[in-house]
C-alpha positions as a Markdown table, in Angstrom:
| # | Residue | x | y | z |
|---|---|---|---|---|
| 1 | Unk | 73.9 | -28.1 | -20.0 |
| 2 | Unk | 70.6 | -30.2 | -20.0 |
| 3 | Unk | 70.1 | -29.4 | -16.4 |
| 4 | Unk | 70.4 | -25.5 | -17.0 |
| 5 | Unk | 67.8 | -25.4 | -19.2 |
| 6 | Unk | 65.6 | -27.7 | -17.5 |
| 7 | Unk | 65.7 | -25.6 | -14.1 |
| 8 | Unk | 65.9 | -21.8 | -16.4 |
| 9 | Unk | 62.3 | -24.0 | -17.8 |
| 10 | Unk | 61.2 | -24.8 | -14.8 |
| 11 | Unk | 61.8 | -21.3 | -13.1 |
| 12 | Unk | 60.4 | -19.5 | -16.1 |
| 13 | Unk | 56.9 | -21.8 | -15.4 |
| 14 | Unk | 56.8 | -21.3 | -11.5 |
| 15 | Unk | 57.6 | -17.2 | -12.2 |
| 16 | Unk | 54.7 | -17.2 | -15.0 |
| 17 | Unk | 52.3 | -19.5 | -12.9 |
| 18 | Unk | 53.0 | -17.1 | -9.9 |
| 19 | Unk | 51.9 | -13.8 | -11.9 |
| 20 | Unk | 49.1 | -15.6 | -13.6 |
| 21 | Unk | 47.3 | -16.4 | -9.7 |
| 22 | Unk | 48.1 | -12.4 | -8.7 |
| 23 | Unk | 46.6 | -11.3 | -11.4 |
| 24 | Unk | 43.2 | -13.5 | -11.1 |
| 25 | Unk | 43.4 | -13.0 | -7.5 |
| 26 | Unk | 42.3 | -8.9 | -8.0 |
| 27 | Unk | 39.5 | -10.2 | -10.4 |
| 28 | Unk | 36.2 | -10.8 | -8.9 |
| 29 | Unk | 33.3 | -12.9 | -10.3 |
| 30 | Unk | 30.0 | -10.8 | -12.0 |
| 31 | Unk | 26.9 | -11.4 | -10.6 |
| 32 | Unk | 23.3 | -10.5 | -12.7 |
| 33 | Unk | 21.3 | -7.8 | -10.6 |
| 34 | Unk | 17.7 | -6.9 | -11.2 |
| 35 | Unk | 16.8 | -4.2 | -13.3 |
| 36 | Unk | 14.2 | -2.8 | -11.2 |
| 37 | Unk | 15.0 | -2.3 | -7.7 |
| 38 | Unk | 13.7 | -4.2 | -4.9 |
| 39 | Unk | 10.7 | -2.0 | -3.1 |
| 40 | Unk | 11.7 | -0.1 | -0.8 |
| 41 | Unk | 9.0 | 0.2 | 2.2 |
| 42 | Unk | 7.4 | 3.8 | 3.6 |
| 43 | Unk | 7.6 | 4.7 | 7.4 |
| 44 | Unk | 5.4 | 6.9 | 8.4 |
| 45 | Unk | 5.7 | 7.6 | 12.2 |
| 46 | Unk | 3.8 | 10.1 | 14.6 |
| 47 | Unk | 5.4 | 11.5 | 17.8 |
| 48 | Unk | 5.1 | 10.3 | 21.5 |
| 49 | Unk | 1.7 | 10.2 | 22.2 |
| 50 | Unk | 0.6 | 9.3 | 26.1 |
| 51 | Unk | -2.1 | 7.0 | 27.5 |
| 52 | Unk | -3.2 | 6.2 | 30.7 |
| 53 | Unk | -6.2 | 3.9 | 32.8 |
| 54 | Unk | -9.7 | 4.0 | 31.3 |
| 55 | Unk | -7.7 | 4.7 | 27.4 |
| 56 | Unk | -7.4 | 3.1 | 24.6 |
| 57 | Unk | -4.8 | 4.2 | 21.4 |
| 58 | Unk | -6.3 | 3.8 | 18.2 |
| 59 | Unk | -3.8 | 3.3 | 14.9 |
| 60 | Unk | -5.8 | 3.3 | 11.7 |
| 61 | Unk | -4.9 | 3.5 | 8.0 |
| 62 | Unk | -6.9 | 4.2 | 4.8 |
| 63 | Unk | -5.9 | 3.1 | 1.0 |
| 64 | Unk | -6.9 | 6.1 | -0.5 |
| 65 | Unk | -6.2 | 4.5 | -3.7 |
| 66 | Unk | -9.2 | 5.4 | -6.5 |
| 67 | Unk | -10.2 | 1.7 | -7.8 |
| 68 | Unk | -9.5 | 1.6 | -11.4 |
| 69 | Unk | -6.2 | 4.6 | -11.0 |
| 70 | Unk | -3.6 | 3.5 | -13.3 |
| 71 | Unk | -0.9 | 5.4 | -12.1 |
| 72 | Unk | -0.4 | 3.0 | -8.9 |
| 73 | Unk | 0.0 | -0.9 | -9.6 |
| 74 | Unk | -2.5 | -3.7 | -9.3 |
| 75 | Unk | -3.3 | -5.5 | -6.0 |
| 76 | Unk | -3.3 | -4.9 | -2.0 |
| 77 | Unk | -0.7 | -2.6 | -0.2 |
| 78 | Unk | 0.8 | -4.5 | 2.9 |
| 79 | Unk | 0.7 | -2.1 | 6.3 |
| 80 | Unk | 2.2 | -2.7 | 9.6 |
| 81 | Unk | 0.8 | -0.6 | 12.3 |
| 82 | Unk | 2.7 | -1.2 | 15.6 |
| 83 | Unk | 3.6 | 1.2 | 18.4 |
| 84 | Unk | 7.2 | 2.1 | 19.8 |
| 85 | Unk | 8.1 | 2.9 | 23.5 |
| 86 | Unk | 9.8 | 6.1 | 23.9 |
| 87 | Unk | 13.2 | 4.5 | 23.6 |
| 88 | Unk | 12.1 | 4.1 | 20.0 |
| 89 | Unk | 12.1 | -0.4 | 21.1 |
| 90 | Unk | 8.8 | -2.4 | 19.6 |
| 91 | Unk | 6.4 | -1.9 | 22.4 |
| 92 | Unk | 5.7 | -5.9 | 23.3 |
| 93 | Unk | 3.2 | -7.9 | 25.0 |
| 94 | Unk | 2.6 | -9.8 | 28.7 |
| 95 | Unk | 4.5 | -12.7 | 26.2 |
| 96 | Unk | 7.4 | -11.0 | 25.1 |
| 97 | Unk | 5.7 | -10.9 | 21.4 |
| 98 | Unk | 5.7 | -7.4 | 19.6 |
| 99 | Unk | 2.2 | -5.4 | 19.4 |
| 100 | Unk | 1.5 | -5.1 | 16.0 |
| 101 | Unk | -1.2 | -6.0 | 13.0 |
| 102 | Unk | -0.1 | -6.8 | 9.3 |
| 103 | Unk | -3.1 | -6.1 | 7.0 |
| 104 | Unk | -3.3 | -5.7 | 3.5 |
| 105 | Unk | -5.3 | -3.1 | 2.4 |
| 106 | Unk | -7.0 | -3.4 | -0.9 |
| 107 | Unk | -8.2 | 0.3 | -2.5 |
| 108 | Unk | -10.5 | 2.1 | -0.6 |
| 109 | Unk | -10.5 | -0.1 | 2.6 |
| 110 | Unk | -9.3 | 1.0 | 6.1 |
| 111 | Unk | -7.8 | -1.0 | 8.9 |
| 112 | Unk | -7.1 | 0.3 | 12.7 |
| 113 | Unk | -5.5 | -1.3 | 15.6 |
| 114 | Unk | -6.5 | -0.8 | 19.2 |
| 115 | Unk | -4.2 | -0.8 | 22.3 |
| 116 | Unk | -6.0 | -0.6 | 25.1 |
| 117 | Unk | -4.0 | 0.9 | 28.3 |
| 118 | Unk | -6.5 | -1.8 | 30.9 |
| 119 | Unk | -5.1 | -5.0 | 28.9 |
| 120 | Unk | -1.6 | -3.9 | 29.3 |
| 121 | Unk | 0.8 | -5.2 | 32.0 |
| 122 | Unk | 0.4 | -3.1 | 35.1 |
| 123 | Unk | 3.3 | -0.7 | 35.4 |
| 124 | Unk | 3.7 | 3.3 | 34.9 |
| 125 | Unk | 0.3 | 5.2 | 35.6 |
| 126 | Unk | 1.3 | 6.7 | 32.1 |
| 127 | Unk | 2.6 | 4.7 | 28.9 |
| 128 | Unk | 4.4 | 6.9 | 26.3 |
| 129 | Unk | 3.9 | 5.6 | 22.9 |
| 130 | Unk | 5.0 | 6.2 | 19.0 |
| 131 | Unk | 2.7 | 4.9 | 16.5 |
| 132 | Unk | 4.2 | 3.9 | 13.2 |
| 133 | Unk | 3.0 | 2.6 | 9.6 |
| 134 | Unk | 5.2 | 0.7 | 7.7 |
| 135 | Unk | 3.9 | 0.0 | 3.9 |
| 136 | Unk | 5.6 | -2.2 | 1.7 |
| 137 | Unk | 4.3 | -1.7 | -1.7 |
| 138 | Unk | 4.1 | -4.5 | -4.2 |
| 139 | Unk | 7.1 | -5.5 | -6.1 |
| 140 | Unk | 7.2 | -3.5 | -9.4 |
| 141 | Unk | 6.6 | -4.8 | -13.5 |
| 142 | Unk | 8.8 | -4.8 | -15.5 |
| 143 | Unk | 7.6 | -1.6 | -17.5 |
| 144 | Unk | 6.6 | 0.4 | -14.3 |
| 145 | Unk | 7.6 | 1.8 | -11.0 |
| 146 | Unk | 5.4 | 2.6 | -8.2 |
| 147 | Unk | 4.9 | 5.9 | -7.3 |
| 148 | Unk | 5.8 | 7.2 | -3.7 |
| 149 | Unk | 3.6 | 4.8 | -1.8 |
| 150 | Unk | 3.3 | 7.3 | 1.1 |
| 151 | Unk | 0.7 | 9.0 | -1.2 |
| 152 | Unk | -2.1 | 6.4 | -1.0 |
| 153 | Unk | -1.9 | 5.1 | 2.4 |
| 154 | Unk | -3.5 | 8.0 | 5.2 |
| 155 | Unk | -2.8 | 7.2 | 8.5 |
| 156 | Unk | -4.2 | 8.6 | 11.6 |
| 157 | Unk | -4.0 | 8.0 | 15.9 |
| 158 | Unk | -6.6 | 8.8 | 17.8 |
| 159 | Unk | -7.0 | 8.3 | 21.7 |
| 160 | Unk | -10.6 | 6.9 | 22.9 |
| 161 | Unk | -11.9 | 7.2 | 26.6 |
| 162 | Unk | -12.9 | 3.8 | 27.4 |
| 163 | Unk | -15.8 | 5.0 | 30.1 |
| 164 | Unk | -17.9 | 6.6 | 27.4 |
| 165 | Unk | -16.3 | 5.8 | 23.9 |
| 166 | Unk | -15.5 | 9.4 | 23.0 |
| 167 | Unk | -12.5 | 10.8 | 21.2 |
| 168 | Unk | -10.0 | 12.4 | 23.8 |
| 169 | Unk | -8.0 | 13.8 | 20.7 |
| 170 | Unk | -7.2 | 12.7 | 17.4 |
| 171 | Unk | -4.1 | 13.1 | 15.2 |
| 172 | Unk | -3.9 | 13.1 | 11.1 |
| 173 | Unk | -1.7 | 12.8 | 8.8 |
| 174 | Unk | 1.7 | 13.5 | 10.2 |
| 175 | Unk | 4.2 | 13.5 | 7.2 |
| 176 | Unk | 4.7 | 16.4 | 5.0 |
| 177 | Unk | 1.8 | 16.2 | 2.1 |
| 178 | Unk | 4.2 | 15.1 | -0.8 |
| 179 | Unk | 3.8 | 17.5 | -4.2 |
| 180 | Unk | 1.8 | 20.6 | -2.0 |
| 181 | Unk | 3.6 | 23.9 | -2.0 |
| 182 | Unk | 2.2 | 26.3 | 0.4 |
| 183 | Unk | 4.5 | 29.1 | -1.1 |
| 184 | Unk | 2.7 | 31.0 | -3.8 |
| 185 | Unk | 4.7 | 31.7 | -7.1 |
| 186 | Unk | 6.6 | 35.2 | -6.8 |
| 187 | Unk | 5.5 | 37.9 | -9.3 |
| 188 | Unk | 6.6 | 37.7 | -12.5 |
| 189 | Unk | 9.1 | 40.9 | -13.1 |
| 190 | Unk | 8.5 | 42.5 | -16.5 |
């Protein structure tokens, strides 16, 4: 009679133990997450844009942030201006590297970066490329977020005859102009 209960004790336990690991297998630990999202950078790209011998593609970008505005946070705004091949790849270098300049901007300064078609490896009589801004903005406070950084940062491409330094064409803003409605208001009826 011992025995019986001792294995009915010792089958209860294993059966219990068993449902107890099922149960905290479906449970999964909590982790803390930020309050405030991580920043999220802006992209703003142009379309394929075509140089050839005796060019030079220019990429520049403005801060167009007022000094003392308190709607946008403190400090610099990081931009990448690099250019794409028409595959959409990182256009690189005779090293392999990727052809691009990190700056950051503080208000009211500008930055440009020059590709010049003479310094690139010889190939094609035409290169197609994409120019694109990337801005990171800085990481928001605690009692703030950033507005849309696409609105401080204007970016323009412009193509430069090398033989006499004159603009061949130039290209503004290409991103839609963020809060601008074009479409007037509709007549009130009464």
């Amino acid at each position: 009679m011992k025995r019986l209960t001792i294995a009915t004790l010792f089958i209860a336990l294993a059966a219990l133990t068993t449902v107890g690991l099922l149960l905290g297998a479906g449970q999964h630990q909590v982790q803390a997450q930020d309050q405030q999202p991580s920043p999220v950078p802006d992209r703003i790209s142009f379309g394929l844009v075509g140089i050839t011998h005796g060019q030079t593609i220019r990429l520049s970008a403005a801060n167009t942030t007022i000094p003392n505005d308190l709607n946008f946070p403190p400090g610099p705004t990081r931009v990448s201006l690099t250019f794409l091949d028409a595959e959409g790849r990182p256009f690189r270098s005779h090293d392999g590297s990727v052809v691009r300049r990190v700056v950051d901007l503080q208000r009211g300064q500008s930055t440009f970066f020059d590709l010049n078609y003479d310094e690139l490896t010889p190939g094609p009589s035409r290169v197609q490329l994409r120019a694109v801004i990337t801005v990171l903005p800085p990481a928001p406070t605690k009692s703030d977020t950033p507005p849309p950084i696409g609105d401080r940062i204007v970016p323009s491409v412009e193509v430069i005859n090398n033989g006499n330094a004159r603009t061949v064409f130039f290209i503004g803003n290409p991103g839609v102009i963020r809060g601008f409605n074009p479409q007037p208001d509709p007549p009130l009826d009464r």
